[in-house]
C-alpha positions in Angstrom: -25.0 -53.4 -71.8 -25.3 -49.9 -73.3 -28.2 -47.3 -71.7 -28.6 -43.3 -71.9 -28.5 -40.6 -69.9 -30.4 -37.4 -71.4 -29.6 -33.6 -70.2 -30.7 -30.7 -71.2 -27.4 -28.7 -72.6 -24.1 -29.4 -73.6 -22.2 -27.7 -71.0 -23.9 -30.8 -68.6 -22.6 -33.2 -70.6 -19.2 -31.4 -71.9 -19.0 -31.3 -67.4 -19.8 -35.3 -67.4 -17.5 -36.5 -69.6 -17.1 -40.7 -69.2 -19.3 -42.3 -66.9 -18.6 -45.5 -65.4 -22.3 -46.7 -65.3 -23.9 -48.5 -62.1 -24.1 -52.3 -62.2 -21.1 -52.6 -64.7 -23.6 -50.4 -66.8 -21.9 -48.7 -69.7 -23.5 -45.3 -70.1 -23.7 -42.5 -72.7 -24.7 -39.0 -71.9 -27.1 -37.5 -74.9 -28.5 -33.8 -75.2 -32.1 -33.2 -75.6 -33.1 -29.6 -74.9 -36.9 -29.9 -75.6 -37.4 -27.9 -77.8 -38.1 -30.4 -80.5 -39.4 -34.2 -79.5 -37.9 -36.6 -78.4 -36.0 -39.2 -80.6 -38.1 -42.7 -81.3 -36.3 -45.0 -79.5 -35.8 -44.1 -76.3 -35.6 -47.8 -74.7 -32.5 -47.4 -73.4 -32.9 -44.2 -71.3 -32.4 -44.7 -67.6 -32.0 -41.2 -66.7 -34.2 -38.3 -67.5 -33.5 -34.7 -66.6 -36.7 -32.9 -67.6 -35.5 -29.6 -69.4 -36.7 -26.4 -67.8 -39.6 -24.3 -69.5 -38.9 -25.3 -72.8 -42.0 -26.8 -75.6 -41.2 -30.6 -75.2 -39.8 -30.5 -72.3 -42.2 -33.2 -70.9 -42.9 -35.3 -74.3 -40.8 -38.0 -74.0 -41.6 -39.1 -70.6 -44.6 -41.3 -71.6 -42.3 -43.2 -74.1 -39.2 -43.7 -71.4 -40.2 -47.6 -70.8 -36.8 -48.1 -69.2 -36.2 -45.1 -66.8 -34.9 -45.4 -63.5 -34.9 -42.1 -62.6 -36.3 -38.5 -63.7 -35.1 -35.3 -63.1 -36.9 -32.3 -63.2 -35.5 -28.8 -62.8 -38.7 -27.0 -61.3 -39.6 -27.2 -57.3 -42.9 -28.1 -57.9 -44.4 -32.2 -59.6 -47.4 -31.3 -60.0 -47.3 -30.8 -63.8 -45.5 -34.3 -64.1 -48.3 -36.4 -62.3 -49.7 -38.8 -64.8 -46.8 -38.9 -66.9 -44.1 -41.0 -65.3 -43.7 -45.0 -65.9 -44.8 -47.1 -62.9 -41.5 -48.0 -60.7 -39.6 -44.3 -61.5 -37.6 -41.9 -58.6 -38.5 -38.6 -59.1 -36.0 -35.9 -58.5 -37.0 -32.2 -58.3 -35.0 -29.2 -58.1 -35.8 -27.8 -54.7 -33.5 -25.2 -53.8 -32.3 -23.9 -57.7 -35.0 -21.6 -57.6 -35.0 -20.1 -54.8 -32.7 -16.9 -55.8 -34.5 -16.1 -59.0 -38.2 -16.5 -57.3 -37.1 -14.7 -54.4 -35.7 -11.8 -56.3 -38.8 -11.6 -58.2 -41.3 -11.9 -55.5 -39.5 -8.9 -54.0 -39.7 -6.9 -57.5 -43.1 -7.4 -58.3 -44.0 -6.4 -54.0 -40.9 -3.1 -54.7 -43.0 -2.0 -58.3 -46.5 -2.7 -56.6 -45.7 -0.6 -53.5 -43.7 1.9 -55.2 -46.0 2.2 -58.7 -43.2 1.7 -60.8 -45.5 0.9 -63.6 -47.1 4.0 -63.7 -43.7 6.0 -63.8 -42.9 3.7 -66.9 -46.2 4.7 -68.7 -45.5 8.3 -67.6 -42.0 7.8 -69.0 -43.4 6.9 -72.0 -45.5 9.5 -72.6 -42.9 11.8 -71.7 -44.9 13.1 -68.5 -43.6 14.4 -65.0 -46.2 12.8 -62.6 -44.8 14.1 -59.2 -46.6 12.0 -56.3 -45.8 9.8 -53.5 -46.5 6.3 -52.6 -46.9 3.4 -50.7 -43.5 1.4 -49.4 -42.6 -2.0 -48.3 -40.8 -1.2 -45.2 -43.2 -1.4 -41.7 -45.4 -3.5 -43.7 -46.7 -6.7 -42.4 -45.9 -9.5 -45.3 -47.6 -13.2 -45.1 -45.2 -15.8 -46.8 -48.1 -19.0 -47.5 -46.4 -21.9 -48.2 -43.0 -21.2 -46.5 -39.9 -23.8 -47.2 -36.6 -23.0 -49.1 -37.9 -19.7 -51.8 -40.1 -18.7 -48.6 -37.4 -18.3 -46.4 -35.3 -16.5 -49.4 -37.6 -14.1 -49.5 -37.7 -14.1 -45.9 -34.3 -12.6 -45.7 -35.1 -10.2 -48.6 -38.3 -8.7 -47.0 -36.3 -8.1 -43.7 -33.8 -6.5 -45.4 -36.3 -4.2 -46.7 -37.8 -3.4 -42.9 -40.8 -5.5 -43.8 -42.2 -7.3 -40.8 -43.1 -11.1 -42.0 -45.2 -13.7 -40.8 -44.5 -17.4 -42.1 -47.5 -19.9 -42.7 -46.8 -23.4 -43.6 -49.1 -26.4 -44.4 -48.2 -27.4 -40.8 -46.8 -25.3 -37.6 -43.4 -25.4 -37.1 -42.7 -23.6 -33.9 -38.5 -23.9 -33.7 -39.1 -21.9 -36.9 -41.8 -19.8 -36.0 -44.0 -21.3 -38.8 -47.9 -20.8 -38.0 -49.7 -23.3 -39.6 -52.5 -22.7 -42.3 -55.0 -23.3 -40.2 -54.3 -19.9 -38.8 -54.5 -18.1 -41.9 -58.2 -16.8 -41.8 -56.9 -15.1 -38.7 -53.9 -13.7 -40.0 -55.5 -12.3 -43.4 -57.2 -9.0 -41.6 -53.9 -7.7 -40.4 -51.6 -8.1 -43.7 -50.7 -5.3 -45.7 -49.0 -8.4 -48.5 -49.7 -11.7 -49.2 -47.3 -13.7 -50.8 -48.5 -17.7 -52.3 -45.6 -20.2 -52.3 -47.5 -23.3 -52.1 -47.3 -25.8 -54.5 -50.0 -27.1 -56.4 -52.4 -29.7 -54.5 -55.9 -30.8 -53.9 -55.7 -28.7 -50.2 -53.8 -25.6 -52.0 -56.3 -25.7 -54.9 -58.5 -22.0 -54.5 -56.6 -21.5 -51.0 -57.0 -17.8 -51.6 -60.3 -17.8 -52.6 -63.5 -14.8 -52.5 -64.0 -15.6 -48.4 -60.7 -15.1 -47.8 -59.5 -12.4 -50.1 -62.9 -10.8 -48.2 -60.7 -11.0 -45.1 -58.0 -8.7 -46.3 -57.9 -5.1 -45.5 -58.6 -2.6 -48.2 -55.3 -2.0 -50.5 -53.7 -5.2 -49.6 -51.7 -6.7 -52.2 -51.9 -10.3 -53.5 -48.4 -11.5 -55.1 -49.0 -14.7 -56.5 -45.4 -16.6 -57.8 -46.8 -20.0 -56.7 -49.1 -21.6 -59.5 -52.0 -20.1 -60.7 -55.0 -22.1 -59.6 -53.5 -21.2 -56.1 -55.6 -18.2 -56.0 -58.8 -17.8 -57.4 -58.9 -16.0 -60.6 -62.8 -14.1 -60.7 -62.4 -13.8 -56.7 -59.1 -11.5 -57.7 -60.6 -10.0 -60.7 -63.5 -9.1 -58.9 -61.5 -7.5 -55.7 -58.8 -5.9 -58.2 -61.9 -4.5 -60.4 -63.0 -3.0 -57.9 -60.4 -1.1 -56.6 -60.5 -2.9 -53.1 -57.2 -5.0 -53.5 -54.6 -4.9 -55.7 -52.2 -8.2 -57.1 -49.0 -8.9 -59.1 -49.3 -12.1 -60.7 -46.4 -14.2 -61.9 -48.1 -17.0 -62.7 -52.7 -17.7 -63.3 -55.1 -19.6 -63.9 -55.6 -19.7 -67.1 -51.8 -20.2 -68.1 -50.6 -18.8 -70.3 -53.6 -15.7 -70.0 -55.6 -15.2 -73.0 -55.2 -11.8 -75.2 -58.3 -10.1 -73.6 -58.5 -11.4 -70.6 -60.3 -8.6 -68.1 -57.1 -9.5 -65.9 -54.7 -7.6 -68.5 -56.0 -4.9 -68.0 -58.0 -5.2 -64.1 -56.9 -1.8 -61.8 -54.1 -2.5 -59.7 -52.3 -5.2 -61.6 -49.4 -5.9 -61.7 -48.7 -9.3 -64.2 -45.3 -11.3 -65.7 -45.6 -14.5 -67.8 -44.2 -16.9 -65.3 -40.8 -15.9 -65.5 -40.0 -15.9 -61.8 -37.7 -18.9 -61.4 -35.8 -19.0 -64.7 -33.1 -15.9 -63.9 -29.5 -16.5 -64.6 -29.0 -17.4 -61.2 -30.8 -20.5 -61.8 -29.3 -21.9 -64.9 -25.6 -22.3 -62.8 -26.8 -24.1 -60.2 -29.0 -26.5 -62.0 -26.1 -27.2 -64.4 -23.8 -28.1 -61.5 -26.8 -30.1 -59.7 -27.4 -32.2 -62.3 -23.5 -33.0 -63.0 -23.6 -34.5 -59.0 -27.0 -35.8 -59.6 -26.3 -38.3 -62.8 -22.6 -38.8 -61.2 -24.5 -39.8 -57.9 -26.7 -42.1 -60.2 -23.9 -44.0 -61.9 -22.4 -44.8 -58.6 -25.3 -46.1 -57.1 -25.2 -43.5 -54.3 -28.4 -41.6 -52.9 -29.9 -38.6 -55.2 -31.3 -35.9 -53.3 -34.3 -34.2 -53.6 -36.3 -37.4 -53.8 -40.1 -37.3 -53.9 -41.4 -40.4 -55.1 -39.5 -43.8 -55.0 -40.2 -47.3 -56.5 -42.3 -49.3 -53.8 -40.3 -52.0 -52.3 -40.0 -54.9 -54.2 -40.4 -53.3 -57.4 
């Protein structure tokens, strides 16, 4: 018996080579990079790596009538739910990211702080604009929704003199994580508050116009979480304003609109969700998915499992 294994670049499956398939299962390794769809017959596939931020990356996942497993290379499931077959592992990619999304939290808090987008416009116009301004060090930072980027940025921040505080769904005290049932609390005293979370029914508008109303004046909002995280007309109105400022990786709409009053709000800071996919990333997620499918074909345990086949199935 014959069945497929799809990756999303060559130099996985140049790095697979053979594969002695699981339960005497002989298996091929095929490319599909998503940026076209998916070929018709797709029967056969019983392991799907979901390529990363790329136009059809997800299209052949309703048609995978076979899969066993699917792989995808973000953190965060929430933009897979609906899509997979009944009786499908899930794998994500916790821990890839957390480099590139760490490093760019940390550059969008450094050109916030520092204004560094108003020295490129003066640049630009070819004008010396002497002033001073804010900085990151001895100010008190917020990580919501702290696991593997969190604590990335954890050790950034600290290296930058910052003083964080880490807020999780649920306390963890050997970790010194507060729970976010604190965080109405916490919100008055932060100079910076960075959203981690991923995307959920509880996470939905956790950062909505009561609690951004709980920040002191001049906070900063850095959002590298998903967009619907923070409530877009609650931030426009704060950042409008002149009350709080934000730097925005990802919002809600995604991608924004041309004329969006967020392009151009006071204050903000915004990149088009590029946080996670640095060079860094593309290394590790090569190597990850080489031990993943290996693992597979063996029949030995994947990691980063988030949603099994019930029992029985």
């Amino acid at each position: 018996m014959n069945a497929r294994v799809m990756v999303p670049w060559k130099s996985v499956s140049d790095a697979l080579g053979d594969l002695c398939g699981i339960a005497d299962v002989s298996l091929t390794v095929e490319v599909f990079t998503g940026d076209a769809p998916g070929p018709d017959d797709l029967g056969d596939v019983v392991f799907f790596t979901v390529p990363y931020d790329r136009p059809f990356s997800n299209e052949p996942i309703p048609r995978l009538s076979g899969v066993r497993v699917v792989q995808a290379l973000t953190a965060g499931h929430d933009h897979l739910a609906g899509l997979l077959p009944l009786g499908v592992t899930l794998c994500t990619a916790r821990g890839l990211h957390d480099s590139s999304t760490a490093e760019h939290a940390l550059g969008l808090i450094l050109a916030a702080q520092r204004e560094l987008p108003r020295w490129v416009r003066a640049q630009d116009a070819g004008r010396w604009e002497h002033a001073h301004t804010r900085s990151l060090a001895d100010c008190r930072v917020l990580i919501v929704g702290y696991g593997s980027i969190g604590s990335a940025l954890d050790v950034r921040l600290r290296a930058c003199e910052a003083e964080t505080i880490r807020v999780a769904r649920r306390p963890r005290p050997d970790e010194q994580v507060l729970g976010v049932a604190e965080l109405d609390g916490l919100l008055p005293s932060a100079d910076i508050v960075v959203l981690l979370t991923p995307l959920s029914a509880e996470t939905r508008g956790l950062l909505d116009a009561r609690r951004l109303a709980l920040l002191p004046d001049s906070a900063l909002v850095v959002n590298v979480a998903r967009g619907p995280v923070l409530d877009t007309s609650a931030i426009l109105a704060e950042t409008a304003s002149g009350r709080l400022r934000a730097a925005l990786d990802v919002t809600d709409p995604e991608p924004l609109p041309a004329g969006h009053p967020l392009w151009h709000s006071p204050g903000t800071i915004i990149t088009p969700h590029v946080a996670g996919g640095a060079a860094a990333f593309y290394l590790r997620a090569k190597d990850f998915i080489v031990q993943q499918v290996r693992s597979f074909a063996a029949g030995e345990p994947l990691r980063n499992v988030v949603a099994k086949p019930m029992s029985g199935d």
